[in-house]
C-alpha positions as CSV (number, residue, x, y, z in Angstrom):
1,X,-16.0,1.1,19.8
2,X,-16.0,-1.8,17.8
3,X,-12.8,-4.1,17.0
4,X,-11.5,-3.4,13.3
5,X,-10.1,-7.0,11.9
6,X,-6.5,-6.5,11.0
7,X,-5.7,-4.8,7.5
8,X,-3.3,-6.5,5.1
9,X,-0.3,-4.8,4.6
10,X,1.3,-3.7,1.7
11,X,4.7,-3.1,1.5
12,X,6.3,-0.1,-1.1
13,X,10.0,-1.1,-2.9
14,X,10.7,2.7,-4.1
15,X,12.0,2.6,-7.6
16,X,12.7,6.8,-7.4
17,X,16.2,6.4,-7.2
18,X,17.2,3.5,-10.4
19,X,14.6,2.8,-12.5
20,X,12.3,5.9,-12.4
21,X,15.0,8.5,-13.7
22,X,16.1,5.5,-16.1
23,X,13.0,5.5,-17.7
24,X,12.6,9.3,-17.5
25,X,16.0,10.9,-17.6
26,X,17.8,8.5,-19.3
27,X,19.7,6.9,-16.2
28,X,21.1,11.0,-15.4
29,X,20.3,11.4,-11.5
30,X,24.1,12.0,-10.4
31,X,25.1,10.3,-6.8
32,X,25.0,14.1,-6.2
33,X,21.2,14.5,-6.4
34,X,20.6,11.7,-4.1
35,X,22.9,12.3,-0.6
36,X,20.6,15.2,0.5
37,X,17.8,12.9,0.8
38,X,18.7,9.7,2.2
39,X,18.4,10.6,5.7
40,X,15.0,10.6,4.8
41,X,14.7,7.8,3.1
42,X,16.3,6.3,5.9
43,X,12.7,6.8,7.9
44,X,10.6,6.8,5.2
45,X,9.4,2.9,6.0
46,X,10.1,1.3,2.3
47,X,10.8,-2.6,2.1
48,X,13.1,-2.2,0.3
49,X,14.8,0.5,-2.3
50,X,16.3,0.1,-5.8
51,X,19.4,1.6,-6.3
52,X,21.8,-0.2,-9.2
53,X,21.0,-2.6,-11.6
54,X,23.0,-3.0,-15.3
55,X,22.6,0.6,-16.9
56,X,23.6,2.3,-14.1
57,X,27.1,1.6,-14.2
58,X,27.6,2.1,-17.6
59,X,26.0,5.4,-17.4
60,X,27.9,6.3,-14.2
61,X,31.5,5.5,-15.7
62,X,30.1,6.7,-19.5
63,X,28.1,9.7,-19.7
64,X,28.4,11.1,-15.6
65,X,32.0,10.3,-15.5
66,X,31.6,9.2,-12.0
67,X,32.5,5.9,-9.9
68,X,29.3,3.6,-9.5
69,X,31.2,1.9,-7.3
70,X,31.6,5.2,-4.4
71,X,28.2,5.2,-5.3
72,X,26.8,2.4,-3.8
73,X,29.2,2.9,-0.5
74,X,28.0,6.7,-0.3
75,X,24.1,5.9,-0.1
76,X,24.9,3.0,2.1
77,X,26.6,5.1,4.2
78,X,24.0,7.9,4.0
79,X,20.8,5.2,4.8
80,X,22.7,3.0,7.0
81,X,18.9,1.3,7.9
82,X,17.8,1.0,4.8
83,X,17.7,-2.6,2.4
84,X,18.8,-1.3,-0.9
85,X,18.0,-3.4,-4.1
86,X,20.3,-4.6,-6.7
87,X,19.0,-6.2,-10.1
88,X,21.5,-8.3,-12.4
89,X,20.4,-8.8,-15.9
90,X,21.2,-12.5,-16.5
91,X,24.8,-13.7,-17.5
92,X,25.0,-10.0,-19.1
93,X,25.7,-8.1,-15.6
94,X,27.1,-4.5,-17.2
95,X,27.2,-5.3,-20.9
96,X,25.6,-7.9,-23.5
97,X,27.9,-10.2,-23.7
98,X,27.8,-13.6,-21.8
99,X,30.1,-14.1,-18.6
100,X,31.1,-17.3,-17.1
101,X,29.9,-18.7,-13.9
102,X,32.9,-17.5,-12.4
103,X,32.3,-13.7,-13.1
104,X,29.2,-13.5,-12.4
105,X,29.6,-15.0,-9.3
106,X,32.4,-12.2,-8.3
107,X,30.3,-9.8,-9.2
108,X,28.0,-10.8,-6.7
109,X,30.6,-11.0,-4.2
110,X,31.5,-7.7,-4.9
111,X,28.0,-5.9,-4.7
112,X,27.0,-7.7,-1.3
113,X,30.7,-6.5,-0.2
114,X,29.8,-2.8,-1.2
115,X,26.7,-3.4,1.4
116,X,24.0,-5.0,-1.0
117,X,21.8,-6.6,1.4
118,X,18.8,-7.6,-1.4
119,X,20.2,-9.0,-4.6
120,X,18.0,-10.4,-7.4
121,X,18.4,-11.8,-11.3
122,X,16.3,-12.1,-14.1
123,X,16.2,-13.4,-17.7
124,X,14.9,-11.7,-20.8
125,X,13.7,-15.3,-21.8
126,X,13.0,-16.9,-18.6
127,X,15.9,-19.0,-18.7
128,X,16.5,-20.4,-15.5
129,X,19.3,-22.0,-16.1
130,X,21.4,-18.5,-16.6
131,X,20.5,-17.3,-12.9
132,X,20.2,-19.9,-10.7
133,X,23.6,-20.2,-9.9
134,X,24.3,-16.5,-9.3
135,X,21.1,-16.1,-6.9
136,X,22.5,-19.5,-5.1
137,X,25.5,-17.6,-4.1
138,X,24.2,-14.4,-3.1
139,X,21.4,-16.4,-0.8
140,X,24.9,-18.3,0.2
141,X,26.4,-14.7,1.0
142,X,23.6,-14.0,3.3
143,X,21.6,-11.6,0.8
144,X,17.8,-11.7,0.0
145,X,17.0,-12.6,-3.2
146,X,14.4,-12.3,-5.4
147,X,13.9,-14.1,-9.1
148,X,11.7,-12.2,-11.4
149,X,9.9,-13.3,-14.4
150,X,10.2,-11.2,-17.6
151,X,6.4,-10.9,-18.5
152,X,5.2,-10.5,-22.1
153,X,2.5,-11.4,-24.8
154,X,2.8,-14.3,-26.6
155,X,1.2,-17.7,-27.1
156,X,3.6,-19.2,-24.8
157,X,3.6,-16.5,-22.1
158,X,0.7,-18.1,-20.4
159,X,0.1,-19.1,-16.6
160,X,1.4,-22.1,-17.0
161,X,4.8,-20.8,-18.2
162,X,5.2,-18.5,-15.2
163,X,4.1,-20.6,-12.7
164,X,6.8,-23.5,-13.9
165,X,9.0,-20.8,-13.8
166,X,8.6,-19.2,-9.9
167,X,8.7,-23.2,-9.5
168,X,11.8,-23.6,-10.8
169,X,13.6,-20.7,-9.2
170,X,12.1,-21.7,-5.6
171,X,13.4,-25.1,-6.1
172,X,16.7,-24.1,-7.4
173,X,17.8,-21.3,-5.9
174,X,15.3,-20.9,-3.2
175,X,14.6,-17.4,-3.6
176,X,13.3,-15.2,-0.8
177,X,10.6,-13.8,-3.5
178,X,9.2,-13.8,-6.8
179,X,8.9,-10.5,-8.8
180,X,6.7,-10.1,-11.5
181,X,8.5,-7.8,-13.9
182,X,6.5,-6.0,-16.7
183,X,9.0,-4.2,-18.5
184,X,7.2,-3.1,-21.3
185,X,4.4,-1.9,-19.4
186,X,1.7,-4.7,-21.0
187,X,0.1,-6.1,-18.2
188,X,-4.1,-5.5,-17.8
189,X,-6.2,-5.7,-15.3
190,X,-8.1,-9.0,-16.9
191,X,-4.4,-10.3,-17.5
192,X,-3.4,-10.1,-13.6
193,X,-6.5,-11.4,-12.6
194,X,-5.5,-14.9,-13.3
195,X,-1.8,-14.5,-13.3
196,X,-1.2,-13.8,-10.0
197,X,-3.8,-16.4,-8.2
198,X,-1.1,-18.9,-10.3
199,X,1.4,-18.1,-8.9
200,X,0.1,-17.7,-5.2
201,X,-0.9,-20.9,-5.4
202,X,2.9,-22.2,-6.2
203,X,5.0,-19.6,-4.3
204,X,3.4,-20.3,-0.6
205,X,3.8,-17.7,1.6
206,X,7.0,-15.8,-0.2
207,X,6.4,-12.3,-0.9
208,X,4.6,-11.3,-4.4
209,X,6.4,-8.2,-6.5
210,X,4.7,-6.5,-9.0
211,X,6.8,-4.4,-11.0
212,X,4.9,-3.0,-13.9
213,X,5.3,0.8,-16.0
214,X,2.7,3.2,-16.9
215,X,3.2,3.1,-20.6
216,X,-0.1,2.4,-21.2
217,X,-1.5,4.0,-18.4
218,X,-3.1,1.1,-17.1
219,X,-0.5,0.1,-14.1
220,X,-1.9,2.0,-11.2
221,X,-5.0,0.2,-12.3
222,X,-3.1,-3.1,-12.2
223,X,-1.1,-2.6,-9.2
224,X,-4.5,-1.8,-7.1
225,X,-6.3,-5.1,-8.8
226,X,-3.0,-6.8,-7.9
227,X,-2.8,-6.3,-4.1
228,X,-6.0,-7.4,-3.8
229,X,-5.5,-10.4,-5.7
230,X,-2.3,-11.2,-3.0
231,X,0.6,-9.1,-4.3
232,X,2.4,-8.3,-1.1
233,X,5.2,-5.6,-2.5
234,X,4.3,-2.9,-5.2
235,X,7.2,-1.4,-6.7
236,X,6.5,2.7,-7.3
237,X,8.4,5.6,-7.7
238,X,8.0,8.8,-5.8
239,X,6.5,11.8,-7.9
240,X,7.6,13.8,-10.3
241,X,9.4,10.5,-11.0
242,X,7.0,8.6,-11.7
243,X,4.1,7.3,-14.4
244,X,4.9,7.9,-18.0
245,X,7.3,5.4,-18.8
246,X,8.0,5.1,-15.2
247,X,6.5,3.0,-12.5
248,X,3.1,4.6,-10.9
249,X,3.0,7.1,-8.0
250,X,4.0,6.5,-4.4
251,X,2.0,9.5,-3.5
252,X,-1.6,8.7,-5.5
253,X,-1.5,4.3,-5.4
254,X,-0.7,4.6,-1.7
255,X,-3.3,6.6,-1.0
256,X,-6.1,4.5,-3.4
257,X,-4.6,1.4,-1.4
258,X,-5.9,2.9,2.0
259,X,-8.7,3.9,1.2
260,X,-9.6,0.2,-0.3
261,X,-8.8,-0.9,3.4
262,X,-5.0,-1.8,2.9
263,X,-2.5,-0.9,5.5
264,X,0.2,0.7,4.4
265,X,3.0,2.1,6.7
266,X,4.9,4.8,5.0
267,X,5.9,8.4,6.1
268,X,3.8,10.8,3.5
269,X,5.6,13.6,4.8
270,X,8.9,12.1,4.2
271,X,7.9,11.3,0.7
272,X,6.7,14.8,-0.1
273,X,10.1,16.1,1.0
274,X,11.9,13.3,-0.8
């Protein structure tokens, strides 16, 4: 038989469980809905998995009337092997107001105490200056962190603008990995095409995220044109949770990534059941 050259891997960050039932149910999966599954999720194989960022909380303590806080120790407790992700939205953390250094830097504290082992920022407006400091001390607290740019259409959102920007937060805060965050859904596939060879050329051999939404119905399309252009990490949420105003399928991207050649080293049977 002949030898097969290695095939790059991509790794999955499962969004099921924060932003997918933000988008779709308005933030509503109770803590109840996810404890029967996260022995599962446990040896599913994810890189990573996204469990709180801001809304959560508010909705939690607001409109579930539960603690966010037992939370984030019961599905730590119930995926003991598993890396769960935590976003913080600037100096806002919970609410819209800003926070001093100080608070924001507790807060921190706090989620890496409550077993947060991946902890990442990012600014509306790229600001670097308002997340530096707090991914300095979690990377201090022994957490990965990741600094994500806030992608969007403008004259000024051009390569040159996110490139300076993953420079920045490399060289002030050393993150562990630059996320590409497309909130609103906008990215194309002509757009990626040149955006992410920028910024493979500045972040050296950190990990690549693309996080996009399937507003337009064009992310699928973008995440596949992305991992071949050298996005290591596709963020994706595990069906029915998933496209619309969600991210794109676990289930369909994963397999359109093998069958392009990619390796990618998930349980499907595990997801199904998830």
């Amino acid at each position: 038989m002949p030898s097969h050259p290695e095939r790059r891997e991509i790794r999955i960050i499962d969004t099921t469980l924060r932003d997918a039932h933000q988008c779709l149910w308005a933030t509503r999966m109770r803590t109840a809905h996810m404890l029967p599954v996260l022995d599962k999720y446990d040896r599913v194989g994810f890189e990573s998995v996204d469990l709180m960022g801001a809304i959560q909380f508010d909705v939690c303590v607001r409109y579930l009337k539960e603690d966010p806080w037992e939370r984030v120790r019961l599905v730590h407790q119930g995926a003991p092997h598993t890396r769960f992700r935590a976003l913080i939205r600037s100096r806002n953390i919970v609410s819209f107001d800003f926070l001093p250094d100080d608070i924001v830097e507790l807060w921190i504290e706090r989620l890496h105490a409550n077993g947060f082992r991946v902890i990442g920022s990012f600014d509306g407006l790229n600001d670097v200056d308002n997340i530096a400091g707090g991914l300095k001390r979690a990377k201090a607290l022994g957490a990965y962190t990741f600094g994500a740019l806030s992608y969007s259409q403008s004259p000024v959102h051009n390569d040159e603008l996110f490139t300076a920007t993953a420079r920045a937060l490399i060289d002030r805060a050393d993150v562990d990995a630059i996320m590409i965050k497309d909130a609103g859904g906008l990215l194309t596939v002509d757009r990626i095409r040149t955006l992410v060879p920028a910024l493979r050329k500045v972040i050296g051999d950190r990990p690549l995220e693309l996080h996009s939404h399937c507003l337009t119905g064009l992310a699928p399309l973008v995440y596949l044109e992305g991992a071949k252009l050298g996005c290591d990490q596709l963020h994706l949420a595990i069906r029915p949770l998933s496209d619309g105003a969600a991210q794109p399928a676990v289930q369909s991207v994963v397999r359109n990534l093998r069958a392009m050649g990619f390796a990618v080293n998930i349980d499907d049977g595990l997801v199904d059941q998830i």
